[in-house]
GUBA-628925 format. One line per field, with one value per residue (C-alpha): residue number from 1; x, y, z. Coordinates in steps of 0.05 Angstrom, whole numbers. Example, Ala and Ser with C-alpha at 12.3 -4.5 7.8 and 13.67 -1.06 7.14 Angstrom:
2
i	1,2
x	246,273
y	-90,-21
z	156,143
// end
This chain:
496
i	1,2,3,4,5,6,7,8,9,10,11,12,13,14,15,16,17,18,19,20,21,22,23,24,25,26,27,28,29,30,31,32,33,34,35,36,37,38,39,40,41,42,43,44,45,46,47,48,49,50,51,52,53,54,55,56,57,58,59,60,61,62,63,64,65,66,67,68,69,70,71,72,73,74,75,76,77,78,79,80,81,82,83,84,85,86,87,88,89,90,91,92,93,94,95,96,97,98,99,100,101,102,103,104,105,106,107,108,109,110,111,112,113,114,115,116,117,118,119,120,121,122,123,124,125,126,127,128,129,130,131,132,133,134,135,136,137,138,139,140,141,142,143,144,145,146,147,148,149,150,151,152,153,154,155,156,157,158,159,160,161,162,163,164,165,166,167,168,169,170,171,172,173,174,175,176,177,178,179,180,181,182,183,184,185,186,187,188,189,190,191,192,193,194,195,196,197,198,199,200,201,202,203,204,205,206,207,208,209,210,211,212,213,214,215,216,217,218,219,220,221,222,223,224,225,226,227,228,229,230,231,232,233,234,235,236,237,238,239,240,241,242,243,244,245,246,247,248,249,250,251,252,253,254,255,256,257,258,259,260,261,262,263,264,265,266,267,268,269,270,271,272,273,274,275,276,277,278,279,280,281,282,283,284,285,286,287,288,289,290,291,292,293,294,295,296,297,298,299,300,301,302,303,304,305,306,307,308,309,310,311,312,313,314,315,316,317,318,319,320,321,322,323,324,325,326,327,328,329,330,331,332,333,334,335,336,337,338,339,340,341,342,343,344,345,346,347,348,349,350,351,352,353,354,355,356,357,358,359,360,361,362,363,364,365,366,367,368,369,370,371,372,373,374,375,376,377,378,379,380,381,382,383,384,385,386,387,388,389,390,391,392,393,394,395,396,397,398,399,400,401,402,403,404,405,406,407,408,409,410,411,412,413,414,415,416,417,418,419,420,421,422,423,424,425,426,427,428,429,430,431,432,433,434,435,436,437,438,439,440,441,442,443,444,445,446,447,448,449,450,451,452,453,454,455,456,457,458,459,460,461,462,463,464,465,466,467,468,469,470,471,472,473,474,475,476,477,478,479,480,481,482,483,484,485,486,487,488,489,490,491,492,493,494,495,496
x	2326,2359,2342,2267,2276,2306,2255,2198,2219,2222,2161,2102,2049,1992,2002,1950,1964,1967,1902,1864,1803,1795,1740,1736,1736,1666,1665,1600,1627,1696,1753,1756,1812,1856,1889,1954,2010,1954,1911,1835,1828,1760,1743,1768,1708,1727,1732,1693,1731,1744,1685,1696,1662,1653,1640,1711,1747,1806,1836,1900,1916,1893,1947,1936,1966,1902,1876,1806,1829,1880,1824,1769,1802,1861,1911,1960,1935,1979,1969,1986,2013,2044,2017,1956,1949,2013,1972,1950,1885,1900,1947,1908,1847,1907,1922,1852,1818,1767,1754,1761,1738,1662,1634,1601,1642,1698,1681,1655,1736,1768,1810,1803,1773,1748,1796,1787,1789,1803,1831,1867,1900,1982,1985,2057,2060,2106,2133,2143,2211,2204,2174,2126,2106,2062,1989,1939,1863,1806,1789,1736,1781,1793,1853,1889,1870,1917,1972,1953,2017,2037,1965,1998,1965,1986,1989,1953,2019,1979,1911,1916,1876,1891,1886,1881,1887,1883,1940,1913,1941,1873,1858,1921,1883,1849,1915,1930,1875,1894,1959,1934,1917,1974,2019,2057,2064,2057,2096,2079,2132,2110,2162,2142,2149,2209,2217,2196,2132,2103,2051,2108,2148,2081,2057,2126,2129,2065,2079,2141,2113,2048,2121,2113,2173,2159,2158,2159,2163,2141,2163,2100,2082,2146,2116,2114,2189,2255,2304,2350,2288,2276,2344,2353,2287,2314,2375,2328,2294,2350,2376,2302,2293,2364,2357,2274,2241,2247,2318,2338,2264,2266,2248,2209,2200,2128,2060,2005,1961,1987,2000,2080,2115,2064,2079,2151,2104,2059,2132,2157,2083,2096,2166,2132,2128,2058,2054,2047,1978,1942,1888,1875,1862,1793,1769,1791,1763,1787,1721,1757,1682,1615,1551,1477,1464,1386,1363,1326,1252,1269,1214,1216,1205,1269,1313,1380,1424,1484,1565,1625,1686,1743,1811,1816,1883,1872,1821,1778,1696,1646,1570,1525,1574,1546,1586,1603,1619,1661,1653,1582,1532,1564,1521,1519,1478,1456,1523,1567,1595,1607,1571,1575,1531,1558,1522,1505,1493,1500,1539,1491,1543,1620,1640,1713,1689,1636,1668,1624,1656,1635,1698,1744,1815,1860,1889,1846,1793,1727,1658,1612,1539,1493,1430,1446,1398,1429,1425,1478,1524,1512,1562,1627,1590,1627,1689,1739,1701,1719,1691,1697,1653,1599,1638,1673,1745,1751,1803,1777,1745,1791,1772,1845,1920,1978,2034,2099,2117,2161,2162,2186,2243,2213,2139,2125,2074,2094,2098,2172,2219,2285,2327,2288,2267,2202,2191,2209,2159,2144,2140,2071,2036,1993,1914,1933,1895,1917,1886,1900,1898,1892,1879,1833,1809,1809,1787,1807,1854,1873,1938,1932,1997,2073,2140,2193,2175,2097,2035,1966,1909,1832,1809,1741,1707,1719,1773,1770,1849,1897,1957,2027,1987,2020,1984,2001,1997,1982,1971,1930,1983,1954,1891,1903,1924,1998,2029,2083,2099,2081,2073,2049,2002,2020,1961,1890,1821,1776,1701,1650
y	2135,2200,2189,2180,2242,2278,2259,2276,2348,2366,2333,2387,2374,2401,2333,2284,2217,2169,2121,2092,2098,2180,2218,2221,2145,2098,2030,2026,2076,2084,2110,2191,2230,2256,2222,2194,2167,2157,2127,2159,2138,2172,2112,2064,2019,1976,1882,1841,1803,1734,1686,1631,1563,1511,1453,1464,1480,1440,1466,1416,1452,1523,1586,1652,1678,1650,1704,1685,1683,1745,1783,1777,1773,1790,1733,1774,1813,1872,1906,1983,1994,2039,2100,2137,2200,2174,2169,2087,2095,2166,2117,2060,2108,2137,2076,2033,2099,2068,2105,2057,2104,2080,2077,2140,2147,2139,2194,2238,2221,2219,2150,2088,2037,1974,1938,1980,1933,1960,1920,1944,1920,1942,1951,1957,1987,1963,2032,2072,2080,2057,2067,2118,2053,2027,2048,2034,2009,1991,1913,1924,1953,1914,1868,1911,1980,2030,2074,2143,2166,2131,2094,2020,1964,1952,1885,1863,1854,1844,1840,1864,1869,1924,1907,1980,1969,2022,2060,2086,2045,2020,1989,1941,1873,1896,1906,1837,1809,1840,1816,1743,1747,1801,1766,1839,1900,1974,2012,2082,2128,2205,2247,2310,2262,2231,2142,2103,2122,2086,2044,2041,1987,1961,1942,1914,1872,1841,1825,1792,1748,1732,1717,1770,1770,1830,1893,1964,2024,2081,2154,2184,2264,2285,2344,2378,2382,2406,2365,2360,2337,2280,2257,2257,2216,2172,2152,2150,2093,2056,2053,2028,1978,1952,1879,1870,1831,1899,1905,1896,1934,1992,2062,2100,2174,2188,2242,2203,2263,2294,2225,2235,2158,2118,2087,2076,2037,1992,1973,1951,1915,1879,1848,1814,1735,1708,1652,1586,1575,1499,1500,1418,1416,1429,1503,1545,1605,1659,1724,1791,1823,1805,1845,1853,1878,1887,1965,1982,1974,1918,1868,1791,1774,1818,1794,1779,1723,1747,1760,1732,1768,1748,1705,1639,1603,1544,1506,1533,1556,1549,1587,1529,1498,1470,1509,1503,1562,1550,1560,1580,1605,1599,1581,1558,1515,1520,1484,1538,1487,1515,1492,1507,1499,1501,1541,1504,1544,1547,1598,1639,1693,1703,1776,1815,1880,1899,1830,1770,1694,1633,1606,1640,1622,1629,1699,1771,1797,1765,1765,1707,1717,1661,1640,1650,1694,1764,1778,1730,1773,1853,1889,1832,1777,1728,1766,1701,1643,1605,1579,1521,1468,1429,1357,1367,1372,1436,1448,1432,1478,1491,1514,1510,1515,1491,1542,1546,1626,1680,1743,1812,1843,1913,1942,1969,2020,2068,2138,2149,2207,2224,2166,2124,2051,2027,1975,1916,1860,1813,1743,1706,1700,1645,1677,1734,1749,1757,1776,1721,1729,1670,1682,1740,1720,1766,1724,1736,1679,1665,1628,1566,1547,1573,1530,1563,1580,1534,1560,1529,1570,1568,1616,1653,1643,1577,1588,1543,1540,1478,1443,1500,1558,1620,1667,1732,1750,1821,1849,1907,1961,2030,2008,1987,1922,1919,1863,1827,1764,1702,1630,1570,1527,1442,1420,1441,1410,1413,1402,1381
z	2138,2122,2038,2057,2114,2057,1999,2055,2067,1995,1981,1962,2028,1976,1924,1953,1978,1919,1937,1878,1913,1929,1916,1839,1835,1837,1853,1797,1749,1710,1740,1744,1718,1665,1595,1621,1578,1518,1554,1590,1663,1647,1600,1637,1663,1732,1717,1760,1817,1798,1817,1869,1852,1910,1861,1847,1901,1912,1985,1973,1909,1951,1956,1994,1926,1880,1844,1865,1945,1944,1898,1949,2016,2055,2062,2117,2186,2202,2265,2284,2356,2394,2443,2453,2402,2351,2297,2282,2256,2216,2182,2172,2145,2091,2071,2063,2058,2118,2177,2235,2297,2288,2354,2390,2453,2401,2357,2413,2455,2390,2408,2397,2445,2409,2358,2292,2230,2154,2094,2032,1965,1944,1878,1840,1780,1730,1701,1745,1791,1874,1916,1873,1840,1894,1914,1954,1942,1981,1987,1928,1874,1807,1805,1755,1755,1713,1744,1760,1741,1676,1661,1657,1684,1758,1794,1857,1904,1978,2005,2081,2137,2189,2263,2293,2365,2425,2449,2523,2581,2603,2538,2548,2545,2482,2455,2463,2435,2369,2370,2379,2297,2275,2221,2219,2258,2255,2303,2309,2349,2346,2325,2371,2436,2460,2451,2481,2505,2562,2515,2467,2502,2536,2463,2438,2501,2479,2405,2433,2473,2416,2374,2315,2275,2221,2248,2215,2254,2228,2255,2248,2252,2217,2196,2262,2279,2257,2218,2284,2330,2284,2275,2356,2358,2301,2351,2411,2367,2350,2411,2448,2390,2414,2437,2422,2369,2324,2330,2251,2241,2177,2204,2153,2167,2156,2164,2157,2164,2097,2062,2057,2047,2047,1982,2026,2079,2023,1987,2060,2077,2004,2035,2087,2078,2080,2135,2120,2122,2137,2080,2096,2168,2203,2204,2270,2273,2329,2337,2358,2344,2345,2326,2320,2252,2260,2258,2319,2289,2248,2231,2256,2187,2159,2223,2203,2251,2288,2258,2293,2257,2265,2228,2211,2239,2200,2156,2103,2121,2067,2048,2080,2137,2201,2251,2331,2367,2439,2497,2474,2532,2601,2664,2746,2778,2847,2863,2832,2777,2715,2655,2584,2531,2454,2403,2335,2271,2199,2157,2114,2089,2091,2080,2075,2081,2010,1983,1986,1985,1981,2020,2069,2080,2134,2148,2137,2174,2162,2175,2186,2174,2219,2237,2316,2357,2343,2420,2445,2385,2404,2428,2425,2472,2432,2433,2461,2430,2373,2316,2275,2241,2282,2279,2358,2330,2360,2420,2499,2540,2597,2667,2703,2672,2696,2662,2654,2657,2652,2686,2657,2693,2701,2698,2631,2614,2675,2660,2696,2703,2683,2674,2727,2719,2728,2793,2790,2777,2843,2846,2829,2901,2921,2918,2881,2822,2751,2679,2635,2553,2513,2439,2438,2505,2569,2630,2702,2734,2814,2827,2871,2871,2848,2853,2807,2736,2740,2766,2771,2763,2759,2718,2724,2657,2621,2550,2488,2481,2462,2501,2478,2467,2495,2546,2572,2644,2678,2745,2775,2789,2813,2788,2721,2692,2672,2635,2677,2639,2591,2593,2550,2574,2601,2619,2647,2678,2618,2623,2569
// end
């Protein structure tokens, strides 16, 4: 930490970030810029991707490493975390070069409220010296495009999709729908504001209990204090890190505002392990987003189907599939019984980002072009659902749990002063009600019975989930929802 603190102070704030895709590139074009090391990045015309081919696709023999999967699409999700106003989505916008605040209110509050999605390629170039060797591309740049430094070729290292979740306290549950498709984590501590921040430990608590392992925390805003002030905030993270899933965590000193260490932050990301991913199994499917991509004035002739987007967990989806998406449309009848209706459709285009495929694989962000009525897909109405080929192997439609949980010893995400603790979290109460996140799923739940660590509850909108998964639990606390505790799911009422 006190190498890159060093490095960062003597670096010159005017030298812009190094991102393969700035404003003198095209993606049509060649690549702008000067003769370097004998060779003109002026001349230098951008390859094709590499094709995909369906006749021979072979998902037994399939990696998240194939040149035509990695080229195309993001094979690892990596969320950013951490509190309001600490800088997540400056970041992710320096490193993919995508804005991610897209939505009016957003823009107009300057925060983010919806889960803001951007992917990016790591390069590594061979020449030069670490970390100056690695860069940063958006998802449609060549496989090996030349080194702005030394003009070698540089190889693709990563294909990542960023998870840019919310950071203000009533935004929680969209938190943890993020993390339910993080593979990695951001963490974003401010270096003008004292650690932890309320959200801070809120948001670790949460990838905790989704069990994320690879976490890099990144001491953001280093530009605005004094060497002292960010060495005291240094131990202040070490010692809240103490104990948590990000205990043995690397602290990079950072600005993401002036572009200093990223290449520090893209030679960490390359470190992280790709999951093991299930290529073989039937394709599951979890939709973070949904959208309406008509223009208002569109004609019926030129109307486009809905988009689920969204990760796949495991399975591979292919251009033509017969799909299912579950719950599907939820209903009463006179009785009050629940009833749910699946929706049928057929995949007319797969998408990561500008990149069309022909097949997507598990891990990345991706979006799935259908033939379903474009109104029951504006504005996230099948945020929760899942989706997964039309042959009803995908998991039961639950209505009740029976959990076993575990409750936090202390509220987190309360503002408190001095050294003070926050409250202490109460029992689970018979009748009370809870917010329940399965997968990206926010649904309310009531308890109807607790003895020691199991609860039964009925929830109040049915969840496609399977027998293990883990859920978090929160609780209205001065009229916001506060996370409390976890679980893992035993058994349920299901209904068809």
């Amino acid at each position: 930490w006190g190498s890159l603190l060093s490095s960062l102070l003597m670096a010159d704030p005017k030298d812009p970030p190094r991102d393969l895709d700035d404003e003198s590139s095209s993606e049509d074009g060649p690549i702008a810029g000067p003769s370097v090391g004998g060779i003109s990045l002026t001349a230098h015309i951008p390859e094709p991707l590499p094709e995909q081919n369906l006749e021979t696709l072979d998902v037994t023999r399939l990696t998240p490493l194939d040149p035509e999967v990695m080229a195309r699409q993001a094979t690892i999700n990596v969320g950013t975390i951490g509190h309001v106003a600490h800088g997540k989505s400056t970041l992710v916008k320096a490193i993919s070069g995508q804005q991610v605040i897209r939505f009016k209110q957003e823009l107009e509050r300057n925060i983010t409220i919806k889960l803001g999605y951007a992917n990016a390629k790591i390069f590594k170039c061979p020449v030069c010296p670490p970390p100056s060797c690695f860069a940063s591309g958006k998802s449609s740049s060549e496989v090996s495009p030349p080194c702005r430094k030394c003009g070698a070729r540089m190889s693709l290292e990563r294909n990542v999709s960023f998870v840019d979740c919310p950071g203000h306290d009533v935004l929680m549950s969209t938190m943890i729908n993020g993390a339910a498709v993080m593979d990695a984590a951001l963490l974003l501590c401010s270096a003008n504001e004292s650690c932890p921040q309320p959200q801070t430990s809120e948001h670790v608590a949460a990838v905790e209990i989704m069990r994320l392992e690879h976490i890099i925390i990144c001491q953001n805003k280093i530009d605005l204090v004094r060497q002292s002030q960010a060495q005291e905030q240094y131990a202040q993270i070490l010692a809240f890190i103490k104990g948590t899933v990000a205990e043995r965590a690397p602290v990079i000193p950072i600005s993401a505002q002036l572009g200093l260490n990223l290449d520090v932050i893209l030679d960490a990301l390359t470190k992280v392990p790709i999951p093991k991913r299930d290529f073989v199994s039937d394709p599951l499917m979890i939709i973070i987003r949904s959208f309406d991509v008509n223009k208002p004035g569109c004609s019926v002739a030129n109307l486009k189907g809905g988009v689920a987007g969204g990760s796949i967990v495991r399975g591979v989806l292919k251009l033509g599939d017969e799909i299912e998406v579950r719950p599907g449309i939820v209903s009463k009848d006179s009785a009050g019984k629940i009833a749910c209706e699946p929706i049928f459709s057929r995949i007319v285009t797969l998408l990561a980002e500008q990149n069309e495929l022909k097949y997507a694989v598990p891990g990345g962000l991706i979006g799935v072009g259908t033939i379903i009525d474009p109104t029951l897909c504006r504005a996230d109405r099948l945020v929760g659902k899942v989706l997964g080929r039309n042959d009803n192997r995908l998991p039961d439609i639950f209505v009740e749990l029976e959990i076993s949980f575990f409750l936090l010893r202390r509220l987190l995400g309360v503002k408190t002063t001095g050294t003070s603790k926050g409250s202490r979290v109460q029992a689970l109460v018979k009748g009370e009600v809870l917010m329940v996140n399965i997968g990206s799923t926010s649904t309310g739940g009531r308890v109807l019975a607790v003895k020691n660590d199991l609860a039964k509850i009925v929830l109040t909108s049915p969840v496609c989930t399977s027998v293990n998964d883990r859920i978090a639990l929160s609780r209205r606390v001065e009229k916001h929802w506060r996370l409390i505790g976890w679980g893992s799911i035993n058994r349920g009422s299901s209904i068809q």
